[in-house]
C-alpha positions as a Python dict, from the first residue, in 0.01 Angstrom:
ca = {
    (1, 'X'): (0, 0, 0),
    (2, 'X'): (223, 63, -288),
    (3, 'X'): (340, 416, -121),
    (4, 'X'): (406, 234, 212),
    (5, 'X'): (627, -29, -5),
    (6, 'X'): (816, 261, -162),
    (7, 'X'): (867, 442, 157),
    (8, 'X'): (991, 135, 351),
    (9, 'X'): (1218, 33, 36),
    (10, 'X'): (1372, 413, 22),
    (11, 'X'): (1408, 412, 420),
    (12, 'X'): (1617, 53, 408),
    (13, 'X'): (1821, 241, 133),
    (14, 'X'): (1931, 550, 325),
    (15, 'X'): (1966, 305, 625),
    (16, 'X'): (2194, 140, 426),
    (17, 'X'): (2398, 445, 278),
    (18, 'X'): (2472, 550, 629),
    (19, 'X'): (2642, 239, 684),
    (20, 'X'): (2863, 220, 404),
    (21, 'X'): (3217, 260, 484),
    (22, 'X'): (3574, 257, 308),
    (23, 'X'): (3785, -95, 305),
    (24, 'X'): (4121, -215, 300),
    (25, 'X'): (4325, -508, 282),
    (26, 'X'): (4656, -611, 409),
    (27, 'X'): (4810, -888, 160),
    (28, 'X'): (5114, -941, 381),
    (29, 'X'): (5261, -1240, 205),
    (30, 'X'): (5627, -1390, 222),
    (31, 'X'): (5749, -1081, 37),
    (32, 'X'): (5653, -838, 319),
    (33, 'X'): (5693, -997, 618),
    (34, 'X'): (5702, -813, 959),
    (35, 'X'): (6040, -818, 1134),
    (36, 'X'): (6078, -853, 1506),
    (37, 'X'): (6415, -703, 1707),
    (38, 'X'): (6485, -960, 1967),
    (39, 'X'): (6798, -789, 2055),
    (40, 'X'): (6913, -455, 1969),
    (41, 'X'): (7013, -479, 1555),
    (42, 'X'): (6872, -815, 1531),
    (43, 'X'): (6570, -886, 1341),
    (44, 'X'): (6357, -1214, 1327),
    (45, 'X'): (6024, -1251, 1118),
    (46, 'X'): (5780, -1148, 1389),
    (47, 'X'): (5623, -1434, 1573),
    (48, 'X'): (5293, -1579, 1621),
    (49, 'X'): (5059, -1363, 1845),
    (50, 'X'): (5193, -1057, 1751),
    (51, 'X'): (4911, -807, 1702),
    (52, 'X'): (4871, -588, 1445),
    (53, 'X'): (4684, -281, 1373),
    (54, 'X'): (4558, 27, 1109),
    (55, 'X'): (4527, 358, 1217),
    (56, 'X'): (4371, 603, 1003),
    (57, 'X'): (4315, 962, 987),
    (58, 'X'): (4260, 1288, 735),
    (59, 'X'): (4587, 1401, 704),
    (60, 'X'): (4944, 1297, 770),
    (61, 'X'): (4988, 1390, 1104),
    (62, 'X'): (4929, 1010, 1207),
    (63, 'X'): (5282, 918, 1243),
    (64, 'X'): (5386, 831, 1577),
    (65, 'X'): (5322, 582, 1829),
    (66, 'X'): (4942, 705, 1960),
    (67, 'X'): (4824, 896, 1661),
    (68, 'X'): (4547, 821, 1452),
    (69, 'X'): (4249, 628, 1482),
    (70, 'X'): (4285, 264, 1596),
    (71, 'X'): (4051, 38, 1354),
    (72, 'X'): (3935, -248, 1533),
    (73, 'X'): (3951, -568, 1566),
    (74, 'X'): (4302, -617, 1536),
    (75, 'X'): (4462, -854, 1387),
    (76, 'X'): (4755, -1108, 1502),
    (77, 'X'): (5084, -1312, 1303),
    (78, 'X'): (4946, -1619, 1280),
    (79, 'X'): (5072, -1989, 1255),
    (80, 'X'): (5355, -1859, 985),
    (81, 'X'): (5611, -1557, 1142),
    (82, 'X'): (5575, -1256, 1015),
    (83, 'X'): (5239, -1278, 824),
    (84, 'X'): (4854, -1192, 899),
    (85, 'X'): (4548, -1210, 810),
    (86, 'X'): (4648, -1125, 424),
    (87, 'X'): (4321, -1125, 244),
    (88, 'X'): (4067, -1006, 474),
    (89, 'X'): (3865, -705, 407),
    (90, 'X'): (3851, -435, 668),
    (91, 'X'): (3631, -167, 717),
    (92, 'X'): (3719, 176, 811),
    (93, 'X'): (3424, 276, 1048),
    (94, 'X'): (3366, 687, 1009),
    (95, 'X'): (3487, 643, 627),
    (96, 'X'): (3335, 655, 298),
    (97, 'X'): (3398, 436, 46),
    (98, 'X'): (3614, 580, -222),
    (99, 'X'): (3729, 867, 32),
    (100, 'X'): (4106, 906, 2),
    (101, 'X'): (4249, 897, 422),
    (102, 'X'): (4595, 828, 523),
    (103, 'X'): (4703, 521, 681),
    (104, 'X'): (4966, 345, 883),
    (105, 'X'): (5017, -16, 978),
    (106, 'X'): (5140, -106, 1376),
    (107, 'X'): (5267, -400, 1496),
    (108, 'X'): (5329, -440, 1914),
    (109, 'X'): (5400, -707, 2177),
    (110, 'X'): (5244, -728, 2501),
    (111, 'X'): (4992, -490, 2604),
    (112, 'X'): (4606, -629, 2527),
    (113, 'X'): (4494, -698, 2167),
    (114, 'X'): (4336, -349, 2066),
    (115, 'X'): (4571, -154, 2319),
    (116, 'X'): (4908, -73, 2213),
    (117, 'X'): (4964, 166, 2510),
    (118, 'X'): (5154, -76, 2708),
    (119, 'X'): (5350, -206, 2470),
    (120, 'X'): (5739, -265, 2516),
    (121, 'X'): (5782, -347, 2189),
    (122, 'X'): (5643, -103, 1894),
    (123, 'X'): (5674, -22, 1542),
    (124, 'X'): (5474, 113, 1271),
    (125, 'X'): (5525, 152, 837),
    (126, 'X'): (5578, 487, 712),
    (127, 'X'): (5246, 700, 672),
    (128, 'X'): (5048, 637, 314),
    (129, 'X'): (4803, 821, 145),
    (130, 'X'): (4510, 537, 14),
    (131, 'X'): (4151, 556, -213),
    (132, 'X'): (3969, 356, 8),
    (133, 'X'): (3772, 49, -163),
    (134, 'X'): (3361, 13, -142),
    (135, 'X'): (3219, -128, 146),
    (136, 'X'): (3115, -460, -36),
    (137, 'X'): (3496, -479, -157),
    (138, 'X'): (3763, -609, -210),
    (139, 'X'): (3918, -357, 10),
    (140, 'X'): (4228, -152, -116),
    (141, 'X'): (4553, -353, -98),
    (142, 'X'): (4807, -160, 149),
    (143, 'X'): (5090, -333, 178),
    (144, 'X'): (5357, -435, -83),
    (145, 'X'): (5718, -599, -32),
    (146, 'X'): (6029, -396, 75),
    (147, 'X'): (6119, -349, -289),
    (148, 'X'): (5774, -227, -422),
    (149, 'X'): (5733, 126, -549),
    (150, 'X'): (5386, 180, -504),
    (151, 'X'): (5384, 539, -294),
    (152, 'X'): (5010, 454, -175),
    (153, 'X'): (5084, 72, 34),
    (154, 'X'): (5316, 42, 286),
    (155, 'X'): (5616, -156, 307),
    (156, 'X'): (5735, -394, 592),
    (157, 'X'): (5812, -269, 932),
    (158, 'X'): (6018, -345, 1209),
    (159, 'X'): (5853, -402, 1568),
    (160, 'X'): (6172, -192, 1778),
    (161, 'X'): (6279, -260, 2159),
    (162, 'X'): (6169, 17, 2352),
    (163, 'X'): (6482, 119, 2511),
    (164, 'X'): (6472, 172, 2881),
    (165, 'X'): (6398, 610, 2979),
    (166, 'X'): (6712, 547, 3176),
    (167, 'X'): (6975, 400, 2876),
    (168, 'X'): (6814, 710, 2676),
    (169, 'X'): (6881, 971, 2960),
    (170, 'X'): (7294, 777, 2992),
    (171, 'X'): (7271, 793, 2638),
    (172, 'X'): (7202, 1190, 2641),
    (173, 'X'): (7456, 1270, 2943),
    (174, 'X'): (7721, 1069, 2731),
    (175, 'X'): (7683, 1290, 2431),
    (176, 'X'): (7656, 1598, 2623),
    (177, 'X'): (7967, 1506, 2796),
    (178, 'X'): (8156, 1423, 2431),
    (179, 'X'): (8066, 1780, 2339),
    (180, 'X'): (8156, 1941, 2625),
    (181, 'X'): (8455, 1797, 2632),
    (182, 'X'): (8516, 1846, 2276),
    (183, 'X'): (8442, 2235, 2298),
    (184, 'X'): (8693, 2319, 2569),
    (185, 'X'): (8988, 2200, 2347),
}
């Protein structure tokens, strides 16, 4: 009986081990608020219902709108602009706890909560290098304000207009143009 015990209690225990998995939290507070362009150059604390989202991956290549791994659920601004979900504790499925990963933060309008993809409206924090916290927490903190120095949290972001393919392509032809015309003189 007592070997069954032990070999049941040591089963539950590696059962658990697999499970464990690195944390994080965001602590977005009035400090580090995420702006909003709601015309090109203007910014506005982002509003309620904007989602929110950490990717993750092993190396800094995660920069960019569609790189890295999406953690879900995502999160949303809540009932004050510009701020979610500050203390929660997220886990990073396919982490360990105390493994060091690199992270971004995202913030989009429109498309569906954990699907960025359609988004007109994107932006994301500069890439960070973070020790991720034990599975029981607290998670590691990854945000700080726009003046903090920290070089492992992120800092606040801007959520850009997607400008139209066709003002980029006018946009391109212009400049062309300028130099064209600038060479031949």
């Amino acid at each position: 009986m007592k070997k069954s015990l032990l070999t049941l209690a040591l089963v539950a225990l590696s059962a658990a081990a697999t499970y464990a998995q690195g944390t994080i939290q965001f602590l977005n507070s009035a400090l580090s608020k995420v702006k909003y362009e709601t015309t090109p150059g203007v910014f506005v604390d982002a509003p309620t219902g904007t989602k929110i989202g950490l990717f993750w991956g092993t190396d800094a290549t995660i920069a960019g709108k569609g790189n890295g791994t999406l953690v879900t659920p995502t999160s949303q601004v809540g009932a004050t602009a510009g701020i979610w979900n500050g203390g929660a504790v997220y886990p990073i499925a396919g982490s360990t706890e105390g493994q060091r990963v690199f992270v971004k933060i995202a913030g989009w309008t429109a498309g569906t909560q954990d699907d960025f993809r359609g988004a007109d409206h994107y932006g994301e924090s500069a890439v960070v290098n973070v020790l991720l916290g034990p599975t029981a927490g607290p998670g590691t903190v990854v945000f700080q304000s726009a003046t903090g120095a920290a070089t492992d949290r992120a800092k606040p972001f801007n959520i850009l207009i997607v400008p139209e393919p066709s003002v980029v392509a006018l946009g391109a032809l212009g400049l062309g143009a300028l130099l064209l015309r600038r060479r031949k003189s």
